[in-house]
ZAMARGU-4260 file (C-alpha; in steps of 0.2 Angstrom, whole numbers, plus 5000, padded with zeros to 4 digits):
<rodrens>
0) 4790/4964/5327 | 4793/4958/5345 | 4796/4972/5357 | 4811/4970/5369 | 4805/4968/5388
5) 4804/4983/5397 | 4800/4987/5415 | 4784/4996/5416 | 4774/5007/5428 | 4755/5008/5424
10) 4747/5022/5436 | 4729/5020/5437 | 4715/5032/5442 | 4715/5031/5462 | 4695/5036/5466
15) 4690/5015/5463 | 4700/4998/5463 | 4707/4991/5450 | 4695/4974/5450 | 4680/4968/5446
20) 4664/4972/5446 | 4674/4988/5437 | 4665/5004/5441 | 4668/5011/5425 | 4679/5011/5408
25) 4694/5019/5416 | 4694/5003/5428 | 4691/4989/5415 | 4703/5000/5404 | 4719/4999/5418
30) 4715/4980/5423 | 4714/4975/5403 | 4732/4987/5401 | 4739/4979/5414 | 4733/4960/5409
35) 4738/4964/5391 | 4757/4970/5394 | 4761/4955/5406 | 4757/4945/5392 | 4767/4951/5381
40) 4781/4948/5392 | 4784/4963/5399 | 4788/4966/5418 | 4772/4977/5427 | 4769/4982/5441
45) 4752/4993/5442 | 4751/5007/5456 | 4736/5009/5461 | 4722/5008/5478 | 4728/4993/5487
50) 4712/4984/5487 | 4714/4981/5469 | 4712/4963/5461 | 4727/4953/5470 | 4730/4943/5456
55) 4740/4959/5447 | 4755/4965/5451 | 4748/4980/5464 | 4759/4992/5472 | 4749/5002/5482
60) 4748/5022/5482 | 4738/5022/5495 | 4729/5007/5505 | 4711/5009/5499 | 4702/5018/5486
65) 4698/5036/5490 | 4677/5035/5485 | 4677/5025/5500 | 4682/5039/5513 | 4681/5053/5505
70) 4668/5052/5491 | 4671/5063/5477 | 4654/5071/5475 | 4656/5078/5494 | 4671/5082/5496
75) 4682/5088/5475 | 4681/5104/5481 | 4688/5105/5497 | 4705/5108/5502 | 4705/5094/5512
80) 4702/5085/5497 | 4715/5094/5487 | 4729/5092/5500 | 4725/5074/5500 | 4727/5069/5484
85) 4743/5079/5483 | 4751/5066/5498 | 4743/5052/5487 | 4753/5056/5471 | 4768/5063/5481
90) 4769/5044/5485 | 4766/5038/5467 | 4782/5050/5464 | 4791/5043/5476 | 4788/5023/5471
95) 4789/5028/5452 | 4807/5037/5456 | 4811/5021/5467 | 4804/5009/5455 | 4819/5010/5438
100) 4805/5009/5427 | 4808/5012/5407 | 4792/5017/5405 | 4777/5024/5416 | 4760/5024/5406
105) 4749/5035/5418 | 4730/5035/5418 | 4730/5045/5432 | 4719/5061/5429 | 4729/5068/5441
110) 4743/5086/5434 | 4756/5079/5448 | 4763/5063/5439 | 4765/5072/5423 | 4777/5087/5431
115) 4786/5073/5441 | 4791/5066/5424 | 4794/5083/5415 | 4807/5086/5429 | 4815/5068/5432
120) 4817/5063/5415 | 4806/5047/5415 | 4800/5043/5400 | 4779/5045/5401 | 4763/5040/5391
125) 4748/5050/5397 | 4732/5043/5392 | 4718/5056/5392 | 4701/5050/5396 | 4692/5063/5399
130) 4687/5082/5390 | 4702/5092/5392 | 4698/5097/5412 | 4708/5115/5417 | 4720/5107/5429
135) 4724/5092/5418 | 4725/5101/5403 | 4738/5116/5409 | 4747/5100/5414 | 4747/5093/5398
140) 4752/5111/5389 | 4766/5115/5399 | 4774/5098/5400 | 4779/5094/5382 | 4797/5086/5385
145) 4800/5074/5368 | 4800/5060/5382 | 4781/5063/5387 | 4769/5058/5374 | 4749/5059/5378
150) 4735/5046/5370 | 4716/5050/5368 | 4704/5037/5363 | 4696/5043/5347 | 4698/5057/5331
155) 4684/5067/5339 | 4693/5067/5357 | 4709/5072/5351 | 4700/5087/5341 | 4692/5091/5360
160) 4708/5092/5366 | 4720/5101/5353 | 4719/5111/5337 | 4728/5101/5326 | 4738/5087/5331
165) 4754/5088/5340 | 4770/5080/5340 | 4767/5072/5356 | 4749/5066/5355 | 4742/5049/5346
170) 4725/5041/5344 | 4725/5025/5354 | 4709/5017/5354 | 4703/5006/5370 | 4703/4988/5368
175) 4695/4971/5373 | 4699/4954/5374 | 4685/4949/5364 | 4687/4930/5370 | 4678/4936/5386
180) 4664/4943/5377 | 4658/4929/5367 | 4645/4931/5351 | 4628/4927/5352 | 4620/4925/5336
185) 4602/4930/5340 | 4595/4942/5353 | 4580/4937/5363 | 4570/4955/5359 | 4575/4964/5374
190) 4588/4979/5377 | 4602/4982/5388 | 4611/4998/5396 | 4626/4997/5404 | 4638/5012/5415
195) 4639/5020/5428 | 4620/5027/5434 | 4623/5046/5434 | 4614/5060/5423 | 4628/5061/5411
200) 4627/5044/5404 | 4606/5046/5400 | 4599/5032/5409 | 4582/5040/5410 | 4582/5043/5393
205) 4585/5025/5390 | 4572/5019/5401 | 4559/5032/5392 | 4563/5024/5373 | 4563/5010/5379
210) 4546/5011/5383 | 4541/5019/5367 | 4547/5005/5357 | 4538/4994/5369 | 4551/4983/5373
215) 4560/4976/5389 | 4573/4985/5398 | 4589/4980/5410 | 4601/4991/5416 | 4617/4985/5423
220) 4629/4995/5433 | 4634/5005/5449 | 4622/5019/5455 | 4635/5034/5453 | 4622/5047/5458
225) 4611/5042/5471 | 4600/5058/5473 | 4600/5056/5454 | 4594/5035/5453 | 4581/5038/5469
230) 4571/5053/5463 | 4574/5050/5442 | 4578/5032/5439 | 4567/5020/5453 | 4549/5028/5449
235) 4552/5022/5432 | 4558/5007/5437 | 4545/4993/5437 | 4536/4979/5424 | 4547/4976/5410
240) 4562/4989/5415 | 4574/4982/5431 | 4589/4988/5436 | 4598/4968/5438 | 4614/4975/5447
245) 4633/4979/5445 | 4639/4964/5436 | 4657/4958/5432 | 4663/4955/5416 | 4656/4934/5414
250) 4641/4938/5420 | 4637/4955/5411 | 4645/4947/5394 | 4631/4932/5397 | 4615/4947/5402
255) 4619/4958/5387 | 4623/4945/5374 | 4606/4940/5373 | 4598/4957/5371 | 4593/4964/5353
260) 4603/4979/5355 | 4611/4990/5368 | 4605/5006/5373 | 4620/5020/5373 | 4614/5035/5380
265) 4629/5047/5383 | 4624/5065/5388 | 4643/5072/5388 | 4655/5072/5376 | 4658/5053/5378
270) 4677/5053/5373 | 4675/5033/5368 | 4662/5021/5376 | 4671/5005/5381 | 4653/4997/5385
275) 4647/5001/5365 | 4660/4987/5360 | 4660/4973/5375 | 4641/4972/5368 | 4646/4973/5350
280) 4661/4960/5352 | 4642/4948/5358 | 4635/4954/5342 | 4622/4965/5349 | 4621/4981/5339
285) 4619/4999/5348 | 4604/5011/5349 | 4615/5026/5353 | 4614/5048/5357 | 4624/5053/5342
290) 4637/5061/5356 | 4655/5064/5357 | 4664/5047/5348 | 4649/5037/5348 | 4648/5035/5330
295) 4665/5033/5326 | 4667/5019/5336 | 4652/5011/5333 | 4650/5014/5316 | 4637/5006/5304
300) 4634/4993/5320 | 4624/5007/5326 | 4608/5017/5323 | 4610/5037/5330 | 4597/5049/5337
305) 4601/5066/5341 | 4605/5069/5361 | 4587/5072/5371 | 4577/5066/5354 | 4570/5053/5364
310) 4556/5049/5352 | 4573/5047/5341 | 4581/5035/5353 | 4565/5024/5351 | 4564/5023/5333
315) 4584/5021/5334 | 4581/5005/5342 | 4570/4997/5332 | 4581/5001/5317 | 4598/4995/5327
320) 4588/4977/5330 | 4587/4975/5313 | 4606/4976/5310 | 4617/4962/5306 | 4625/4953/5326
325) 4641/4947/5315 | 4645/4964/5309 | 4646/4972/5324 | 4658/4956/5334 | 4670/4960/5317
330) 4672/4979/5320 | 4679/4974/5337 | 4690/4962/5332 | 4697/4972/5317 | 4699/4988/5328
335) 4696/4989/5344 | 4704/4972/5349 | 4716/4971/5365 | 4731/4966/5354 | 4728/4980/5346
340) 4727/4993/5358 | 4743/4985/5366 | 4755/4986/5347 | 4748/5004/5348 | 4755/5008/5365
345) 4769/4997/5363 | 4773/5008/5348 | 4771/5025/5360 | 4783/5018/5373 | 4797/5015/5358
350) 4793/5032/5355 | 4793/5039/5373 | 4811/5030/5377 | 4820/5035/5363 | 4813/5054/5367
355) 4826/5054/5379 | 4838/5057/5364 | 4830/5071/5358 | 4838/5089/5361 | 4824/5101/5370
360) 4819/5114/5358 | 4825/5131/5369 | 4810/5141/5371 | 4810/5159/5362
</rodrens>
């Protein structure tokens, strides 16, 4: 079933542009929304940091992204920060009134879109990324028009985020184009980590197994934590473990499709783990922390340890080396493809939209 046309706003996450090299899932996830939408006809226009890739249709909410002067780390507790951030989604408000948009699907993080919605009637899809973070969540519980419906990633983030499953919230897996990932039928022995260098996402751990199992290392990706990547990550740096860069999409697709398996080392409640399936869609099996939604998006493409077992990890990867490269590019292309990601939001906005009709339930 083709969907009519619609006019639609997609609000991305402010802190980093909307281009490649992404800085992490979030980026990859709004460029691929965006890419995805425009070809199914529909007419987009993405609000987001105005050095964003110039080849989308960018309306800017402010004229840089914010990480640049006014680093996150330093300065999310500050009430200059706050009051910043509140001018910058004021403006969002005011181009997404200005805008007649049927449909505004917000990756923003941020509590003020979803009021701004709630108030003006606009019909809304929220995608949750991330644990359910005070400010965001109180957002999310006290806006629950039947025009305002909210996506998470996976089974294990929507059970982080409610007790039981509301009327207004749906599963919505991320997607890839899995033509820009292509399959590699053989590794070359060696393993890869991908994200964003910070504590959270284990990269010490993966350089420790790696060790153990006595195999060759490259990570690939922005150092998110310096203190963390100068004092933890570059004395172990050296012989067979590099750190090779922050890559786009060609080039990472080419480095990690011709490792053995993927090292995914999440120390958080990882709510999906977009980089688990850009290496699977290139047949290389994952090595992963059995963390958050790890194994339900990975699945029998994967060998687990348990978060810290790093003895575990090790023996995780020699296990995940020995699995079958095809299986893991068909569980991508069955479920977590990027025509599948858009027919699921597709079938959100249908619901969001005709929301509009339904009477508010007075409160008690």
């Amino acid at each position: 079933m083709t969907m009519q046309r619609l006019r639609i706003a997609v609000l991305a996450h402010i802190r980093h542009p909307i281009r490649q090299p992404f800085m992490g899932g979030m980026e990859s996830h709004a460029w691929y929304l965006t890419r995805g939408l425009m070809a199914r006809g529909h007419d987009v226009t993405l609000l987001a940091s105005g050095d964003s890739d110039p080849d989308l249709p960018v309306l800017p909410v402010l004229p840089e992204h914010y990480e640049r002067t006014m680093p996150w780390a330093q300065w999310h507790k500050t009430e200059h920060f706050a009051l910043a951030q509140a001018g910058h989604f004021a403006n969002a408000g005011r181009l997404m009134a200005e805008g007649g948009f049927d449909i505004i699907h917000n990756n923003s993080l941020h509590p003020a879109p979803l009021d701004w919605a709630a108030e003006a009637g606009q019909p809304m899809v929220t995608s949750l990324h991330v644990p359910p973070f005070r400010l965001l969540r109180e957002a999310v519980e006290r806006n629950t028009a039947p025009w305002m419906l909210n996506t998470v990633t996976s089974q294990v983030q929507m059970e982080t985020w409610w007790n039981g499953v509301p009327a207004t919230a749906r599963v919505a897996s991320n997607g890839i184009d899995p033509a820009r990932w292509p399959y590699r039928a053989s590794g070359d022995g060696s393993l890869a980590w991908v994200g964003r260098i910070a504590p959270t996402k284990g990269t010490v751990d993966a350089v420790k197994a790696a060790r153990i199992a006595g195999r060759p290392l490259t990570l690939y990706g922005p150092v998110d934590d310096a203190t963390y990547y100068e004092t933890q990550v570059v004395p172990l740096l050296g012989g067979d473990v590099v750190h090779a860069g922050h890559l786009g999409s060609d080039g990472l697709a080419e480095a990690v499709g011709r490792a053995s398996a993927l090292l995914f080392t999440p120390l958080w409640n990882e709510p999906f783990g977009l980089t688990a399936i850009e290496a699977m869609a290139c047949g290389v099996p994952v090595a992963a922390y059995d963390n958050g939604a790890a194994r339900e998006v990975i699945g029998d493409s994967g060998a687990y340890a348990t978060p810290d077992d790093i003895e575990g990890l090790a023996d995780a990867i020699e296990a995940a080396t020995a699995l079958p490269r095809c299986d893991a590019r068909r569980r991508v292309e069955r479920h977590f493809s990027l025509d599948r990601m858009i027919d699921r939001y597709e079938a959100c906005y249908r619901d969001a939209i005709d929301g509009l009709t339904t009477p508010m339930r007075k409160a008690v």
